[in-house]
C-alpha positions in Angstrom: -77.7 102.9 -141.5 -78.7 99.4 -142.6 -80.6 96.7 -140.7 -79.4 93.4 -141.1 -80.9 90.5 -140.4 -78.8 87.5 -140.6 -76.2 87.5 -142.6 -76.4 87.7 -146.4 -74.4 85.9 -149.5 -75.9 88.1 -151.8 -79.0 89.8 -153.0 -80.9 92.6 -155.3 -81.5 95.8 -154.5 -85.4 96.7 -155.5 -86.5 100.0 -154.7 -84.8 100.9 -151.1 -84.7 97.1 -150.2 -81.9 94.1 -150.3 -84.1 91.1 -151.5 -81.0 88.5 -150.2 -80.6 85.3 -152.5 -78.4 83.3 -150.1 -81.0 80.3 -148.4 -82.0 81.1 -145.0 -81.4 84.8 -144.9 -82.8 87.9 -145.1 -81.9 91.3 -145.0 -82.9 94.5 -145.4 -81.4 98.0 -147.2 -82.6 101.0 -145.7 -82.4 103.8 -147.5 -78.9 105.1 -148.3 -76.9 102.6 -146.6 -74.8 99.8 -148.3 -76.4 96.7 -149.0 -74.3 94.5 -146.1 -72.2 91.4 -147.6 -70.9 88.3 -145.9 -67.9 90.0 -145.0 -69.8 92.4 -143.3 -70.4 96.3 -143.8 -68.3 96.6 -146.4 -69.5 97.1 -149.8 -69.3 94.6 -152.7 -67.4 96.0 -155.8 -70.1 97.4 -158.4 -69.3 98.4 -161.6 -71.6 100.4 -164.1 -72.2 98.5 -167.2 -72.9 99.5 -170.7 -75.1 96.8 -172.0 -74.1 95.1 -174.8 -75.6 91.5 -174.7 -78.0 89.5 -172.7 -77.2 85.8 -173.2 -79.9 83.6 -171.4 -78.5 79.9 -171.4 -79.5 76.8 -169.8 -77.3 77.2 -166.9 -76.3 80.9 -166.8 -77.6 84.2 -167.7 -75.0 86.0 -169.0 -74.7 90.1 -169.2 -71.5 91.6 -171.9 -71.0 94.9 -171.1 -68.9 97.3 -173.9 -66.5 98.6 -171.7 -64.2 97.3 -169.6 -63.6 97.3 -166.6 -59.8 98.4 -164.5 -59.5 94.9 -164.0 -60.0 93.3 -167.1 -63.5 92.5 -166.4 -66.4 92.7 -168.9 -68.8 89.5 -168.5 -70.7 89.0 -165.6 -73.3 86.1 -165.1 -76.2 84.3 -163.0 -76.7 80.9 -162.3 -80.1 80.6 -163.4 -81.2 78.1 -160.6 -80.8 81.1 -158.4 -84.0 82.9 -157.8 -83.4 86.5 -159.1 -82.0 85.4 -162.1 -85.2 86.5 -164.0 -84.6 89.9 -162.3 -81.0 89.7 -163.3 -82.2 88.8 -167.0 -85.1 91.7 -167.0 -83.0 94.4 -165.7 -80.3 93.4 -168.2 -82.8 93.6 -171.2 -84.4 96.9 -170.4 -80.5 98.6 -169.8 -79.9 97.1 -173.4 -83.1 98.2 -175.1 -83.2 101.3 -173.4 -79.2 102.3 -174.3 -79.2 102.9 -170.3 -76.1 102.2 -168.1 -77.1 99.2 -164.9 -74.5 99.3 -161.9 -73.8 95.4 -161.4 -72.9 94.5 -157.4 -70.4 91.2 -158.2 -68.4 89.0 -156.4 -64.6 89.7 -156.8 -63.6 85.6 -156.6 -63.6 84.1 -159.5 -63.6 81.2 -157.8 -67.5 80.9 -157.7 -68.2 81.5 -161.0 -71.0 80.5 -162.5 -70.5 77.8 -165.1 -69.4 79.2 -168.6 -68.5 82.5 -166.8 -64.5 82.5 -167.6 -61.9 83.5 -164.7 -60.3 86.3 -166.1 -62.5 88.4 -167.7 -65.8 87.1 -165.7 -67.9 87.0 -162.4 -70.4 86.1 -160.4 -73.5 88.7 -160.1 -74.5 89.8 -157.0 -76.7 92.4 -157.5 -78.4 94.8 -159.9 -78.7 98.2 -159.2 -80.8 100.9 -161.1 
């Protein structure tokens, strides 16, 4: 059972807690419930990523994964004005160096992409999940 409070855009898991991104919210994960999204209780889609390449630009951090996913997907990216995009990038690294899979929480609009992050193959991190 989670404890939310507010209501969250977005976050990182760290440990057992949801470290929210969104400005002027908090929440809080506790320990084997789903990390609560703006459309409630419902879980954002995740999918578990074979790192292939960590692109840190000016704008965007961008993670390549080598397989794709059942719809089409296979970039996902960080604006880097966001606070846990250094998370985003150092969890991205260590999964590459370390040949181990990273389960990626994204956004399914592609709507709110991050800049350079293209519509159809592409989205918007939400969170990273060891």
């Amino acid at each position: 059972m989670g404890l939310e409070l507010g209501r969250c855009c977005g976050g990182i898991i760290v440990g057992q807690r949801w470290i929210s991104f969104g400005v002027g919210f908090a929440c809080l994960l506790v320990a084997g419930a789903a990390a609560p999204t703006a459309s409630g209780n419902d879980r954002p889609p995740q999918f578990r990523c074979l790192v292939r390449e960590v692109a840190v630009k000016e704008e965007t951090i961008m993670v390549t994964c080598h397989n794709w996913s059942m719809n089409g997907l296979r970039r996902f990216a960080a604006d880097t004005k966001q606070p846990y995009s250094s998370v985003v990038a150092a969890e991205a690294t260590t999964a590459l160096r370390e040949n181990i899979p990273m389960l990626i929480a994204y956004v399914p609009d592609p709507e709110i992409n991050p800049v350079g992050c293209r519509i159809r193959d592409c989205r918007k991190i939400l969170a990273v999940i060891k």
